[in-house]
MIGU-522382 format. One line per 10 residues: number of its first residue (from 1); their letters; for each residue x, y, z of N, C-alpha, C, O. Coordinates in pm, whole numbers, m for minus. Layout:
NUM	a	X:Y:Z:X:Y:Z:X:Y:Z:X:Y:Z ~ ... $
//
This chain:
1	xxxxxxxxxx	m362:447:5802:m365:338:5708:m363:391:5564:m393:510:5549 ~ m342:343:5492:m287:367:5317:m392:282:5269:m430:174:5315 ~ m446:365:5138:m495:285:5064:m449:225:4977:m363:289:4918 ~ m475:74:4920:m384:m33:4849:m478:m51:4724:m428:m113:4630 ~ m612:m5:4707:m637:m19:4589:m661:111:4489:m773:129:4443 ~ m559:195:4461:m559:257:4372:m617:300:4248:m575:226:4159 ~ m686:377:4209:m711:382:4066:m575:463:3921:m536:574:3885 ~ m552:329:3890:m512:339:3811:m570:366:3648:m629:278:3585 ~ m543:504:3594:m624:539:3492:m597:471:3359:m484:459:3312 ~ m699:431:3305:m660:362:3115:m663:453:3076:m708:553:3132 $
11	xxxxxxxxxx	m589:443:2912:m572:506:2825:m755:517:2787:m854:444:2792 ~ m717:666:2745:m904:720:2668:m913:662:2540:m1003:580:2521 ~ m827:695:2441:m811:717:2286:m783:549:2235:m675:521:2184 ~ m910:423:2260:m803:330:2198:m905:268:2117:m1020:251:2159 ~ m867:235:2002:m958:237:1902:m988:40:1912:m897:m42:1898 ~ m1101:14:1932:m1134:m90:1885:m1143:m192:1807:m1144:m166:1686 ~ m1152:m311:1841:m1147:m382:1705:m1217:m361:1550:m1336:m357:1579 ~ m1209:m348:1422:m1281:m363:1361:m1245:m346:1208:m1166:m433:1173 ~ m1274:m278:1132:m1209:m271:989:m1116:m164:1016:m1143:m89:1109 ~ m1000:m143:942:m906:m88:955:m915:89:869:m962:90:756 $
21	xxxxxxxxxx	m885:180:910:m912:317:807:m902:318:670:m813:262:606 ~ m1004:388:623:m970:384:459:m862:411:441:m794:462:530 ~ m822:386:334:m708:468:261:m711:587:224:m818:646:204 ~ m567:655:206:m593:822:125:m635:798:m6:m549:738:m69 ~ m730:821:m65:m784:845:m206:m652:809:m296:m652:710:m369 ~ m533:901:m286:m468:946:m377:m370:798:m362:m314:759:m464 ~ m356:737:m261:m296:590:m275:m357:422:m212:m328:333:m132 ~ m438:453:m293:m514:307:m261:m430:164:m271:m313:151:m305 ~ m499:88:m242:m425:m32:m298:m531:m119:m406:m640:m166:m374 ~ m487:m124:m499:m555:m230:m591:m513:m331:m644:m441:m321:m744 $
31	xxxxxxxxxx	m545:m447:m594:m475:m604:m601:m526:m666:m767:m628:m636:m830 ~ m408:m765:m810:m429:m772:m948:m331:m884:m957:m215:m889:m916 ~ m428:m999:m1039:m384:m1077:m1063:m319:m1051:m1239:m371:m997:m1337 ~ m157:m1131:m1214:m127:m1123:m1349:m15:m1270:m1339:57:m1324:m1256 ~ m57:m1285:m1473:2:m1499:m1470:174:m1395:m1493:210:m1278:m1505 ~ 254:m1579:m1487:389:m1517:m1476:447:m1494:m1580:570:m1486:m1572 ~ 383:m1477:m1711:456:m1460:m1801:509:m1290:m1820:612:m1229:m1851 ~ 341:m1254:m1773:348:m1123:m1745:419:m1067:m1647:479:m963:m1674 ~ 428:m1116:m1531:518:m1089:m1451:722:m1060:m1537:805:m981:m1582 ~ 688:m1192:m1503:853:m1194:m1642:883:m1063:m1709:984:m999:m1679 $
41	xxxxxxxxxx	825:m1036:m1771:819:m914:m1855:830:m809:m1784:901:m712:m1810 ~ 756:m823:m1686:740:m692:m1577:889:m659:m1533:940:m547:m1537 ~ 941:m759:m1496:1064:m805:m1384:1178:m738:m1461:1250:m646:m1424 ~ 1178:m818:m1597:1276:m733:m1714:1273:m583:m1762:1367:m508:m1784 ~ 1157:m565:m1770:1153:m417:m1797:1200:m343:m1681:1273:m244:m1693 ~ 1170:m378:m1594:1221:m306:m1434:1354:m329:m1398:1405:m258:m1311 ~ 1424:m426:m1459:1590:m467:m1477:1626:m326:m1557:1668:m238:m1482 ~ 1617:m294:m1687:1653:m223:m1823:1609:m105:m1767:1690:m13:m1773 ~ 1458:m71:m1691:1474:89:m1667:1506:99:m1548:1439:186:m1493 ~ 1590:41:m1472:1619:104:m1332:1546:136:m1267:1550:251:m1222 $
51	xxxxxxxxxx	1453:54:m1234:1318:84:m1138:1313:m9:m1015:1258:m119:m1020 ~ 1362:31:m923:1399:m80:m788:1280:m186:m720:1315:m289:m663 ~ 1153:m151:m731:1069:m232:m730:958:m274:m780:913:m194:m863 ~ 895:m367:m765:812:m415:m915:657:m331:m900:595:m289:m998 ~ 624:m322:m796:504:m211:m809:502:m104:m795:409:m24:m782 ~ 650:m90:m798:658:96:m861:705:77:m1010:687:165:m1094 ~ 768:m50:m1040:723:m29:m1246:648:m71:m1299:652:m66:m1421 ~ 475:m168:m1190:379:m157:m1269:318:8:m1301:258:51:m1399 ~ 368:80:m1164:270:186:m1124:371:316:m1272:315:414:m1320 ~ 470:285:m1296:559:380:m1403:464:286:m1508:356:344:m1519 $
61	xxxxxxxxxx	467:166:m1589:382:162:m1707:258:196:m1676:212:255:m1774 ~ 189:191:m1601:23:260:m1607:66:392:m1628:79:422:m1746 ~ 92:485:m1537:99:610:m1589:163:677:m1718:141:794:m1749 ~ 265:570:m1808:335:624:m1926:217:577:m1984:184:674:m2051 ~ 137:496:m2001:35:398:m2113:m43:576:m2092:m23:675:m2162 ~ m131:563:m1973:m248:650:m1946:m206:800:m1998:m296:880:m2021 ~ 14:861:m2029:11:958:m2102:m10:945:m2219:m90:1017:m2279 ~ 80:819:m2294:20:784:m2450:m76:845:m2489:m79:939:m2569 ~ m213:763:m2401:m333:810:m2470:m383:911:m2433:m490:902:m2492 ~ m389:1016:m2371:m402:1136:m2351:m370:1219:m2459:m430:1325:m2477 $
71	x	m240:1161:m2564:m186:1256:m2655:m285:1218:m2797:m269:1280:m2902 $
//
C-alpha cells in the first residue's frame, strides 16, 4: 500500500505581515506638499533643463540651492 498523505514541505524564509523595511539612508522618501503654482514652475523648469522627471528636478534644485549656499 502507498502512502497518500504526503508531506509536502513550505517555504522557511517568508516574511510576515507587517511594516515594510526601512529604507537605505542614502534614498529615503520624503513626501511634500507643494500648491500648483509651484508645481507649474517646477514642470517648466524641468521642460528648459531637460530633466525627464519631476522628482528628479525637484531632487536637481535642492541639491544646486544646498551648493549655492555652501559657497
Amino acid at each position: 500500500m502507498t502512502a497518500r498523505n504526503k508531506r509536502i514541505p513550505k517555504p522557511t524564509k517568508r516574511r510576515g505581515p507587517g511594516r515594510p523595511r526601512k529604507a537605505d539612508p542614502a534614498n529615503q522618501v520624503v513626501p511634500v506638499k507643494l500648491s500648483k503654482e509651484l508645481i507649474a514652475e517646477i514642470d517648466a523648469w524641468r521642460a528648459v533643463a531637460g530633466v525627464k522627471f519631476r522628482s528628479a528636478a525637484i531632487r536637481r534644485l535642492i541639491e544646486e540651492a544646498l551648493q549655492r549656499r555652501k559657497r
